[in-house]
N, C-alpha and C positions, 0 to 999 in steps of 0.2 A: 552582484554576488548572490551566489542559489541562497536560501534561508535555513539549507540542510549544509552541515558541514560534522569531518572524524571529529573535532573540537567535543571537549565535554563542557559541554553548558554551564554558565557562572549559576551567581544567586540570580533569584527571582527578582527583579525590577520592581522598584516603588513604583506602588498603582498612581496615573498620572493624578495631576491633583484637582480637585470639583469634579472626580467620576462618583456617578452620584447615587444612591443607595440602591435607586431604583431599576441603577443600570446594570449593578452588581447583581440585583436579584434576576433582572432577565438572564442576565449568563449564569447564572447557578444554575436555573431552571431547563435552560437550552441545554446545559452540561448530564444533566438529570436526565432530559429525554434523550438527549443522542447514548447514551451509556445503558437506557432500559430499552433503546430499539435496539443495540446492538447485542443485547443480551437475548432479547424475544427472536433477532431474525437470527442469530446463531442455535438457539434453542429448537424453536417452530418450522423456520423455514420462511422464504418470502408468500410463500402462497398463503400461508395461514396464519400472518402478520397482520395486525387490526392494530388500528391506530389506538382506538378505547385503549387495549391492553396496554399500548406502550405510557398511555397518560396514567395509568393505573398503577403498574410499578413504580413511575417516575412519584407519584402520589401528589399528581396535579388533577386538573379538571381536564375534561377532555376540547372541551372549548379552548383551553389555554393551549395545548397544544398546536391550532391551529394559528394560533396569533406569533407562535414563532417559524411554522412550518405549513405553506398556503395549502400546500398539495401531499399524499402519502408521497407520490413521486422524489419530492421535494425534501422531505423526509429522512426517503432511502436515499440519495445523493445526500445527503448531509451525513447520516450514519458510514455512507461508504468512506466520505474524505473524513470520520473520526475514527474508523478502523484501519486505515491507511500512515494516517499518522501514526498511530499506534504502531505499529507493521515495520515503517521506515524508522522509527525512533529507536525500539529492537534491533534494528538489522545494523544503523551507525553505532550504536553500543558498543553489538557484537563485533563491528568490522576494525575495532579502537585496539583490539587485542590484535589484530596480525596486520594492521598499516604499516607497513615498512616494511614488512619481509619479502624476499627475493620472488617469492610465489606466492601473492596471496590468492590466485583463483580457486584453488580444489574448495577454502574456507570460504571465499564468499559465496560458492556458488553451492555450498550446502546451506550455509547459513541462510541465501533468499529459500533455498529448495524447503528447509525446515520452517519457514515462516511461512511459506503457501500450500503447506497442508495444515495449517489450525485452523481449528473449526472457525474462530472468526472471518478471517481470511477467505475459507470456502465457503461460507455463507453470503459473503458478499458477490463472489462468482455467479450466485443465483441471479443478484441483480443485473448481472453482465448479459448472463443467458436471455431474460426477462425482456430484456430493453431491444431485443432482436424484433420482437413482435409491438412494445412500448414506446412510440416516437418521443412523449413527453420524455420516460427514464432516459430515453438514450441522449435527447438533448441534456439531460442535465450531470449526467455522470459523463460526457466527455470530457467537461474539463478539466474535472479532476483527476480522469484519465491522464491527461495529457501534461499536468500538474507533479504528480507522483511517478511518470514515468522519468522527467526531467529531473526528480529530487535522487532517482535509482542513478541518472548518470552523472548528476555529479559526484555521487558518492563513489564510482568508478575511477571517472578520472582521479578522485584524490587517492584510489588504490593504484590506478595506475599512470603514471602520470606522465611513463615515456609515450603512451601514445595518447592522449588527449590530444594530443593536435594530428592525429590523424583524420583525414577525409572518412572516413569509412570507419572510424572508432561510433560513433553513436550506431549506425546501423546495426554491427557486430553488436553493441550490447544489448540493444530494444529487441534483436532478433533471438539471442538468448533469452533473454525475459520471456518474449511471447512462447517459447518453447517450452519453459520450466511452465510458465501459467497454464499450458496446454495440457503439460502431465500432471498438474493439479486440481486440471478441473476432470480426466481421469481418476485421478485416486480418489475422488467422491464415490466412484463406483464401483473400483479396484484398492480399497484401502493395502497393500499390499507391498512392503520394501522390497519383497524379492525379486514382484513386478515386474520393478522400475530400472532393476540392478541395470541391466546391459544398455537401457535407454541414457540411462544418466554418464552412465561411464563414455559414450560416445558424443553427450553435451560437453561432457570435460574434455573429452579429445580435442573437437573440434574449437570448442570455446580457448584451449590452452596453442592451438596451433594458429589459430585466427589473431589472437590477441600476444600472442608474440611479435610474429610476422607483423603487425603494426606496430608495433613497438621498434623491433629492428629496422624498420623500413621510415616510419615515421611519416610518411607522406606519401600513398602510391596515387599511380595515373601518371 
């Protein structure tokens, strides 16, 4: 079972027991630095990202930073999969209010389209761009790549669930996603809704005629 589900999350789980003060304060601190890289590389930019600064906001030493994160590489993949969760935690929220109804696409496919233009979100894009030329980044953000694309579809299939056992349901959705990530990483350049108006309306075309059609069909080939 995915770890992402429309479900609203219980209480918070009693911390297991003999975790031990020491272990608490490593993850306050890791908590610390992934929340002031993600504030510095949303602010700055990846190019003008210095690790000092991130250990400086987080108001550690700069040496400690390294004893949770070997590499900057390492780092930015960690801030990416904490703005990612971020991102997907958002979007199941959002998608709580219209699960069940006869059409939820026009809403989900705003709701990803409005979480891939916030500055965090497009900040992280830098690192995507980055890792084209970065072998290190690119090894390490694949798999969180490949992680949060998988948390996108199950949270599909629970909007839509006549076609989840379609051959061709994952494709249709990863292919949408790569499409909206494509106009988002446009609108870094183009901050513009009036833009996008006729591009968007032609994802929903397609996305609404594609994802019927599997629905109705249920199985093609």
């Amino acid at each position: 079972m995915s770890r992402y589900s429309l479900t609203v999350p219980g209480p918070a789980e009693t911390p297991i027991k003999g975790k031990t003060r020491r272990s608490r304060r490593a993850a306050e601190t890791r908590g610390r630095l992934l929340a002031a890289s993600a504030e510095l590389l949303t602010d700055r930019g990846y190019s003008r990202l210095a690790t000092a600064a991130v250990a400086e906001r987080a108001g550690v030493a700069h040496g400690t930073l390294f004893k949770h994160f070997a590499t900057k590489s390492e780092l930015m993949a960690a801030t990416t999969e904490y703005v990612l969760e971020d991102v997907i935690g958002q979007f199941l929220r959002m998608a709580q209010g219209f699960a069940g109804e006869p059409e939820p696409i026009d809403q989900a496919l705003n709701a990803v389209w409005s979480l891939f233009r916030s500055d965090r979100l497009q900040a992280t894009l830098e690192l995507y761009v980055a890792a084209r030329t970065d072998e290190t980044l690119r090894g390490a953000l694949r798999p969180i790549f490949t992680e949060h694309r998988g948390a996108f579809l199950s949270a599909a299939r629970a909007l839509l669930p006549s076609a989840e056992d379609a051959t061709r349901f994952e494709s249709t959705v990863t292919g949408i996603l790569a499409t909206l990530l494509g106009g988002a990483l446009l609108w870094s350049v183009v901050p513009e809704p009036e833009f996008f108006q006729s591009e968007l309306a032609f994802v929903d075309r397609t996305a609404r005629a594609e994802l019927a059609r599997l629905s109705s069909e249920g199985e093609v080939e």
